[in-house]
N, C-alpha and C positions, 0 to 999 in steps of 0.2 A: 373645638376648644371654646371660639366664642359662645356657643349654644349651653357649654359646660355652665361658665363663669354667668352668662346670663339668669339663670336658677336661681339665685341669689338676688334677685329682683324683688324674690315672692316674700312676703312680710311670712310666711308658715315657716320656711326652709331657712330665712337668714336669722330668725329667732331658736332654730336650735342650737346654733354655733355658740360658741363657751365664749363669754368676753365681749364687750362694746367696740371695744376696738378691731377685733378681728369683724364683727358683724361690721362697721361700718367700713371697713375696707372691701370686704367681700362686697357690699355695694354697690359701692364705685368703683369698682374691677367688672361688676356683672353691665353697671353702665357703659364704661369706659366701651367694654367687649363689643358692643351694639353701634357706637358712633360709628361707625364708617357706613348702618343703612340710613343715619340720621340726615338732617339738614346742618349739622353741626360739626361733621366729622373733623373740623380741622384742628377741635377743639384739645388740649392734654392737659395732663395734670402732669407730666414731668417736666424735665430742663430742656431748651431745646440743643444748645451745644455748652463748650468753655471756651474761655479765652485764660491766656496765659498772666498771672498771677503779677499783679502792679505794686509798689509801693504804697500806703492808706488803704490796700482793701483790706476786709475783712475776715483775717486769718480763717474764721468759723467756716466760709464757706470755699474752705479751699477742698477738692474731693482728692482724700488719701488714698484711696483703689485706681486712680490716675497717676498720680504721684509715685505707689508701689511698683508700679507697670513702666513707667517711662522716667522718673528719677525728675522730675520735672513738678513745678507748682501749678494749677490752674486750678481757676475757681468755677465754679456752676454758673451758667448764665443762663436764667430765664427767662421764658415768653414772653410769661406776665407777672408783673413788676408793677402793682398800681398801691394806690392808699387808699383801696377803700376798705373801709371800716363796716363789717355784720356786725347785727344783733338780734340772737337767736331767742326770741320770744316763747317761752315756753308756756302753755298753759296745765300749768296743775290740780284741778279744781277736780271734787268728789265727782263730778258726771265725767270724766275724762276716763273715770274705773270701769267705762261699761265695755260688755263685747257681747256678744251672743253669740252661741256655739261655741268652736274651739277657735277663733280667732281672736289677734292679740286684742289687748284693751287698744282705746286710741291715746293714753299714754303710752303706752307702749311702741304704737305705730310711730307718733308723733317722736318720743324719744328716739328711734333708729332713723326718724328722716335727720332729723337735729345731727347725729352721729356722724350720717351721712355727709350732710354740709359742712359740718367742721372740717370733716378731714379734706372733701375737695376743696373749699377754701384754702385755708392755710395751704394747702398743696399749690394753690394759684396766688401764693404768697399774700393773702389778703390776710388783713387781721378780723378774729372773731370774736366774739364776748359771746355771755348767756344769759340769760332772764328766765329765772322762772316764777311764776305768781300765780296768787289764787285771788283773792279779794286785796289784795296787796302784794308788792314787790317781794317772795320770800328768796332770794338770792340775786346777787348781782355778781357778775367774772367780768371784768372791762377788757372790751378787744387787746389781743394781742396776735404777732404774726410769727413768732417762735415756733419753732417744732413742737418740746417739749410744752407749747401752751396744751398740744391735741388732747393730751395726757389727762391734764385737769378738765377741758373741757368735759369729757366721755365718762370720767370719774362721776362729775356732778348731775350729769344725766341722769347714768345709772342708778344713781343714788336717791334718785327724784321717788316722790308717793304721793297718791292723791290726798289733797288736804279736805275739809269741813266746808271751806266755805269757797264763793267763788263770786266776785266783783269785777270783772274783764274790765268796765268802764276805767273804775279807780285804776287798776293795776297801768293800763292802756295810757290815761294821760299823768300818774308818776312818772312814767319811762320817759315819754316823752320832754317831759318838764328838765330829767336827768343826761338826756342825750346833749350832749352842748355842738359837737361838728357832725354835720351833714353824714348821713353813712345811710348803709341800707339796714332795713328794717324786716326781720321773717319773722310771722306768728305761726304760730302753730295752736288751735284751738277749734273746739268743737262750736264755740258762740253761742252757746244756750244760756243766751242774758234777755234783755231787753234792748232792741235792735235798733233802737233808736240814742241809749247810750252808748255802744259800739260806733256806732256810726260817728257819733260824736268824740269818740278815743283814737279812732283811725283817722279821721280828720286833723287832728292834732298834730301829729306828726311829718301830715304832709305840709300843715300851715308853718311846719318851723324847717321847712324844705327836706323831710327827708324820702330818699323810695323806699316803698313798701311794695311786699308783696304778704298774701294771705291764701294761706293754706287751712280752709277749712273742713275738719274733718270730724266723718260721721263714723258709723258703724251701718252696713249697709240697712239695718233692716233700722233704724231711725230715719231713713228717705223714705224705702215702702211700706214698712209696718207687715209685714208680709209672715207673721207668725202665725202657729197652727189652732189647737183648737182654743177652750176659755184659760185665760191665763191672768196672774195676778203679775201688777206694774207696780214698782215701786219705784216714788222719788229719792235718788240718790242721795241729794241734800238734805230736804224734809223728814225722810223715813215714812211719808206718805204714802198708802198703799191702796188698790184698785181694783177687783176683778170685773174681769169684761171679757167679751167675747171678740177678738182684733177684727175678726171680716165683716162686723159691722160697723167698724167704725174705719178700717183699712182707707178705703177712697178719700173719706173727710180728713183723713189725720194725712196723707202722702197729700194732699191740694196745701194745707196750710205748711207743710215741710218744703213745697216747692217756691208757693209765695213770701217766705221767708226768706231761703235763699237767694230768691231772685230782688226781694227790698236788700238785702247786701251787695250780691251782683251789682246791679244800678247806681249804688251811693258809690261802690268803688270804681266806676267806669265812671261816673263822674266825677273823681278826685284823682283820677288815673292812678291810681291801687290796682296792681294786680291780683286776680280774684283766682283760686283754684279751688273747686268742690275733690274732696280727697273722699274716700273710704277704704275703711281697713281693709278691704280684700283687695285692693288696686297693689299692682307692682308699685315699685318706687321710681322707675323709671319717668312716670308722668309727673311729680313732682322734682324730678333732677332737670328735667327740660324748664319746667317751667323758671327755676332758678338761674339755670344757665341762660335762656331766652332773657331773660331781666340784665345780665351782667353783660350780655354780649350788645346790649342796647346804649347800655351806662357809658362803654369803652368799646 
């Protein structure tokens, strides 16, 4: 069974399913399925028992399917029960529309990590907000730890398209400026700026104390360049267009995609920014650890 629900890992197979919601649950079922080979296994997303029903709590969290069975009040009592506060950094910017071959765009990747963490969040009673921006802030959702927040979160996702332009710097330190209490901070972006105002927008946030973790993602063949024969390149932004032959220029172009990465790597390990290189053919799985790795640090 776990092997089943594990499948659902795969960004090919959990994008056939009908709905944001059912894909981000399949998810973190296909996660969930794996903890116990993990370092994590102690880790749930459910309640861990109840206790019997007090005066001043909170009617909403009283469970009726206990209630039906035993004639009795109890409320859900959870693990985890903290205030922290996400915020799920979206980047929607026209290079976000790329994929090659039949794999998702990394919008799209990025949208079902996003879906992903909503729903374990909130499930660890944390509240979540969303961000998503191109050259500018184009939506704001302020955390919230409701159920019924999931709803709108996965809606707004869905709904996401890549825009015209893209300013990560601008986008990076508005939020920051908007964020006022300490919480965690998830980007989701491919970083195709100039990396020296990135560096300067993730910085910002750590300077106004908040964690961050960064999930940068590629499509695989923007790490090796590893395409067949002469092909024409077009800038998604620009509409600037190329032909060239990729295996003569394959080594030069995978040296300056690794040195780049590695000038982000670097600035985030020295701002202690959690750094993940993501591509769209990875499970989801190495981005759910690394989230979880971050929260089980926090608390």
């Amino acid at each position: 069974m776990a092997a089943d629900y594990r499948k659902y890992l795969q960004p090919d197979i959990v994008s056939k399913l009908k709905g944001m919601e059912l894909r981000a649950r399949m998810v973190v079922e296909g996660f969930i399925a794996g903890m116990h080979k993990s370092p994590y296994h102690g880790f749930s997303v459910e309640f861990a028992e109840h206790r019997q029903y007090m005066p001043g709590d909170n009617i909403r969290a009283i469970d009726w399917k206990v209630f039906a069975k035993t004639d009795r009040y109890y409320i859900k009592k959870y693990e985890e029960e903290t205030n922290l506060k996400g915020y799920l950094l979206l980047d929607c910017s026209r290079s976000m529309a790329y994929h090659s071959g039949q794999r998702l765009t990394k919008l799209d990747y990025a949208g079902l990590l996003s879906g992903a963490l909503s729903y374990m969040m909130l499930h660890q009673r944390d509240a979540v907000g969303l961000v998503a921006f191109d050259d500018k802030i184009r939506r704001y959702i302020p955390p919230r730890s409701k159920a019924g927040h999931l709803h709108v979160l996965l809606k707004e996702i869905a709904d996401q398209t890549p825009s015209e332009k893209t300013d990560i710097a601008v986008a990076l330190h508005e939020m920051a400026e908007r964020i006022k209490r300490r919480g965690l901070v998830i980007i989701m972006s491919d970083l195709l700026d100039e990396p020296s105002k990135i560096i300067s927008g993730l910085r910002h946030f750590r300077y106004n104390g908040h964690e961050v973790i960064l999930f940068h993602i590629l499509d695989p063949r923007e790490r090796d360049f590893a395409f067949g024969a002469e092909a024409v390149f077009k800038d998604m932004e620009t509409g600037e267009e190329m032909t060239t032959l990729p295996f003569q220029i394959k080594k030069d172009f995978a040296k300056l995609a690794k040195e780049f990465a590695g000038e982000i790597a670097l600035a985030c390990r020295q701002s202690n920014i959690d750094y993940h290189p993501i591509d769209t053919a990875m499970p989801f799985d190495k981005a759910l650890y690394g989230f979880l790795a971050k929260r089980e640090r926090l608390y």
